[in-house]
N, C-alpha and C positions, 0 to 999 in steps of 0.2 A: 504494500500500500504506500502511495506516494504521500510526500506531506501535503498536507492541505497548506493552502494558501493563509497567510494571516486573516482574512478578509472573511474568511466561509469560519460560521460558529455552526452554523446549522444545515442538513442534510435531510429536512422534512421535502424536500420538493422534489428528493431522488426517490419517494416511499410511494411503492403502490401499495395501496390495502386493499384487504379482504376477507369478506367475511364467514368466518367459521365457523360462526353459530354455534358452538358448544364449545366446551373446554378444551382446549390445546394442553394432548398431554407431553407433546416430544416433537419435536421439528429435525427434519434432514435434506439433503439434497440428494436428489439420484439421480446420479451425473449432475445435468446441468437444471435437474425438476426440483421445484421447490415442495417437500411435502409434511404434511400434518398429521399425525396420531392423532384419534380426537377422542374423546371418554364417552360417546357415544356408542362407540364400536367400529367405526368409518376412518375409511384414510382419505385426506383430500390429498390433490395433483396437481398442483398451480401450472397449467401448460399454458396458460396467455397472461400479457395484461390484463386484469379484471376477469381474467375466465379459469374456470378450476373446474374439476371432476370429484365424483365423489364414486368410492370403491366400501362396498359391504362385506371388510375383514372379517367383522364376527356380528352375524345379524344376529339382531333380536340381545345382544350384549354390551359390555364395556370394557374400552381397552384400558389398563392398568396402566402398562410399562410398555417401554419400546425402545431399540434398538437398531444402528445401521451400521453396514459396513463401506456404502456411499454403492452399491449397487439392489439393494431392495431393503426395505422397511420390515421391520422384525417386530411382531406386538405380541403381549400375552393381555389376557384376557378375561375377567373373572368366571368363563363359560370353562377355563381349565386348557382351551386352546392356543398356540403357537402358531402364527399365519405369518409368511414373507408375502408383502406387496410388494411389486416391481413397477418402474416406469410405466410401464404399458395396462398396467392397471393389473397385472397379472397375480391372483394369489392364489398360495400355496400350502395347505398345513402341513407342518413341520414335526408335530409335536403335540401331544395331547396328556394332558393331567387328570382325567377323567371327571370333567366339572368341580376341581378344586383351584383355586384362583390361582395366576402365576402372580408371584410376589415380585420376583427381578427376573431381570435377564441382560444376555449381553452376549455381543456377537464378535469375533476375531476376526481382523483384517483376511483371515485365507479362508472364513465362510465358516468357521467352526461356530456353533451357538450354544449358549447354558442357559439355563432356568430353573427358577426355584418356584414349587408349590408347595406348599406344609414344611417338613424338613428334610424331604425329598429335592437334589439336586438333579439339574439329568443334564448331560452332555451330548451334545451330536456332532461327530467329525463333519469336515469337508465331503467324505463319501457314504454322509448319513447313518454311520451307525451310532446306536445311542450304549451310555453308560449311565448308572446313578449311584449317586452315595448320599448317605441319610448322615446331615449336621447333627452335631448338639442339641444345637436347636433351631428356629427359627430364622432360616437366612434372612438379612435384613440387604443386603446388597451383592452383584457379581461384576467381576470384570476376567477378562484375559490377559496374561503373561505377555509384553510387549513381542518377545518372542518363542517360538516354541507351542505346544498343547497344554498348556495348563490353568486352572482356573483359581483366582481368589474368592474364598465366600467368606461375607461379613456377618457376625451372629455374636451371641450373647459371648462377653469373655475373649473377643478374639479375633480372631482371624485363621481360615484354616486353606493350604497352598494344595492345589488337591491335581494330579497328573491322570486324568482321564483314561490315559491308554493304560494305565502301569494299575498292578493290584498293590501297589505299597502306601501304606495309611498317609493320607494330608500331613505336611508339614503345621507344626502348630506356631499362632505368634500372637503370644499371652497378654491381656490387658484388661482387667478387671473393668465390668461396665457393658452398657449395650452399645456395639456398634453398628452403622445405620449402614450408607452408602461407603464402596470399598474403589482406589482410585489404583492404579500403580503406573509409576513414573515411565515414560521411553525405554529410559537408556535403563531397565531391571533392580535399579538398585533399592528404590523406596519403594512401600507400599504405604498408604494414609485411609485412615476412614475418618469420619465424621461421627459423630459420638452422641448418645442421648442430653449427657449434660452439656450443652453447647462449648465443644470443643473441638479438637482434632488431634490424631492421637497416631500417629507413626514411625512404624522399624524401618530400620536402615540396613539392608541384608547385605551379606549373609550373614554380619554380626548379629542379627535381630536386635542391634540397638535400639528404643527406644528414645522416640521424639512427642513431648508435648507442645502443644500448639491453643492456647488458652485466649481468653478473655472476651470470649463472642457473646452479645445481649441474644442470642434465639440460634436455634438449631443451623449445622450447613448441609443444604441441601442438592447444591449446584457445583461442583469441579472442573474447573480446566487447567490442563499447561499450556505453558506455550511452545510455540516451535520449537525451540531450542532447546525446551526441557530444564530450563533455568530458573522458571517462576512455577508457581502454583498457583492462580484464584479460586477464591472462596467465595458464597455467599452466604448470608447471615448476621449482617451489621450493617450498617449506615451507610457503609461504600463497601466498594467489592475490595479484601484483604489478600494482599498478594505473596506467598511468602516465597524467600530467597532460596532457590537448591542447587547451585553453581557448586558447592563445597562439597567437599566429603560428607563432613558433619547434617549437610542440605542446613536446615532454619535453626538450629541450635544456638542459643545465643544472639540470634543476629532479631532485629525487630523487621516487622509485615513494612508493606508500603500499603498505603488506603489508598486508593482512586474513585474518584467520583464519589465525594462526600455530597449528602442530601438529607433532609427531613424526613426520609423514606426509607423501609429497609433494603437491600438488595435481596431479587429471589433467584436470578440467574444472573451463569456467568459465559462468556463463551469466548477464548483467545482468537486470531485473526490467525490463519494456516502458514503464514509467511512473512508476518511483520509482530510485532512489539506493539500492538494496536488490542485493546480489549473490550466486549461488545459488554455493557452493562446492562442488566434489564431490573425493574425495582418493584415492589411489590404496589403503587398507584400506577403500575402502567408506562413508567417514564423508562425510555433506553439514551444511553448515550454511548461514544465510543470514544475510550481513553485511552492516549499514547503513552506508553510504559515512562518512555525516556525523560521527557518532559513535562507529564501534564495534562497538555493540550485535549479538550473536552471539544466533543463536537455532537450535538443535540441530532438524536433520529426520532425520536416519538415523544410528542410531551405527554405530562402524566394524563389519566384517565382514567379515575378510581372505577367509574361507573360499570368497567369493563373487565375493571381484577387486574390482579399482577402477572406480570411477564412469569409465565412458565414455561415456555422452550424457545431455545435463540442457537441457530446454526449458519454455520458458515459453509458456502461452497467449497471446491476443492481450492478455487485458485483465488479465494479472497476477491472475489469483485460482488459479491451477492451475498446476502445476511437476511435469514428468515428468522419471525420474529411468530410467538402467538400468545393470545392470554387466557385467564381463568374465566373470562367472558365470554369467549368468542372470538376475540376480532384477532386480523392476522394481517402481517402485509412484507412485504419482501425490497429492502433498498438493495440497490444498485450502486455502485458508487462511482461516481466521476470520473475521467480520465486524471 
């Protein structure tokens, strides 16, 4: 992303909207489509200015959670099903929990997918075969191993490192407390979750060092890094909290940087694929996009209680396009200037 000019504060007149009509639970792009999970049970298609498609994932249901790998849309469902939407409006189940809700999910850049219902995890490679292993307890979060077949699951106590293919017990990585939503870094080294007592709470592997990350007024619900694998944001305070991981140590000792201070909480967070540029979304509705290095704020939506808080905010592959949607309904996709 180039800098903006001194002169441009605001980027309302690059925003087409649109409307969702129901709760936006997850935004992605496929390929170059802007697309919407909605807690209805539908996925929207934004294939024009002002024009969108609507695709019946899970009729008669509603989608929970959703996941992308930037070629189809991955929803679970509380109907207990697993559906890929594709561009073409094409869906596919994947995965079935036999009408007990999917709690998380989360899909690996080579097509692998996880999901959790009850304490039942279940894994499906690339060439569909499935695996499952029963947590503790209650997953509360999944992600993938940046690289490799393996899955993180967040649950009471912990965190458990689990290799799908392999029958050897999940790696454990101990922390008293519930943990919510489970992140792990690029480059393999950290893993981080977000914590019932609003905190953050992450090992530093293979040491399983231990990192605290304190002083949040309400839960974080929203993670991104950025390109470079140098920052972490957060949402959960007043501006999006970015903490430092360039070091070995990553945030030890060192303090967050806040960006985009407001009278409003942040509920999303979403880094820029290729710049130092961060999409802010806050819980009246307002997004801005803050430059790491600087500062520099640049207004995309003003706030809009009427409508709820930014709940999913995605970037395209190449950073020219930013979808945005809310607890309301409403949705809209900037573009952004040469």
């Amino acid at each position: 992303m180039s800098s903006p000019t001194p002169s441009i504060t605001s980027l309302t007149q690059f925003v087409v909207e649109h409307a969702a009509g129901e709760h936006v639970v997850a935004a992605a792009f496929l390929k170059q489509t802007p697309t919407l999970a909605l807690a209805d049970g539908s996925v929207l298609l934004i294939v024009g200015e002002g024009a969108a498609r609507k695709v019946e994932a899970h009729p008669d249901a509603g989608i929970l959670t959703a996941a992308s790998d930037g070629a189809a849309l991955v929803t679970g469902g509380d109907d207990g099903r697993v559906v890929r939407t594709t561009a073409d409006g094409a869906t596919e189940e994947v995965g079935n929990s036999k009408g007990r809700w999917i709690d998380a999910l989360a899909v690996s850049p080579s097509g692998a997918l996880a999901w959790a219902a009850g304490k039942i995890v279940t894994a499906r490679d690339d060439k569909g075969r499935l695996r499952t292993w029963q947590a503790p307890s209650t997953p509360q979060g999944l992600c993938f191993a940046p690289k490799g077949y393996r899955v993180a699951v967040s649950h009471y106590n912990g965190v458990s490192l689990w290799f799908p293919n392999t029958e050897a017990e999940p790696e454990k990585l101990e922390w008293k407390g519930s943990h919510l939503d489970v992140t792990w870094s690029a480059d393999g080294r950290f893993v981080v979750t977000s914590m019932q007592e609003n905190s953050l709470h992450g090992w530093r592997l293979p040491e399983k060092a231990d990192m605290r990350m304190t002083g949040y007024p309400s839960k974080t619900r929203s993670f991104s890094w950025s390109h470079d694998g140098n920052w972490l944001a957060t949402s959960g305070a007043d501006a999006a909290i970015v903490w430092p991981f360039s070091s070995k140590e990553g945030p030890m000792g060192k303090p967050p940087r806040e960006c985009g201070i407001r009278p409003a909480k942040v509920s999303r967070v979403a880094f820029h694929p290729g710049a130092l540029v961060l999409a802010v979304g806050y819980e009246d509705g307002f997004i801005l996009l803050v430059r790491l290095n600087d500062g520099a704020e640049l207004l995309v939506r003003k706030a809009d209680p009427e409508r709820g808080a930014v709940t999913a905010l995605a970037w395209d592959k190449r950073g020219k396009h930013l979808v945005f949607g809310t607890e309301g309904g409403a949705a809209g996709v900037l573009t952004l200037p040469a």
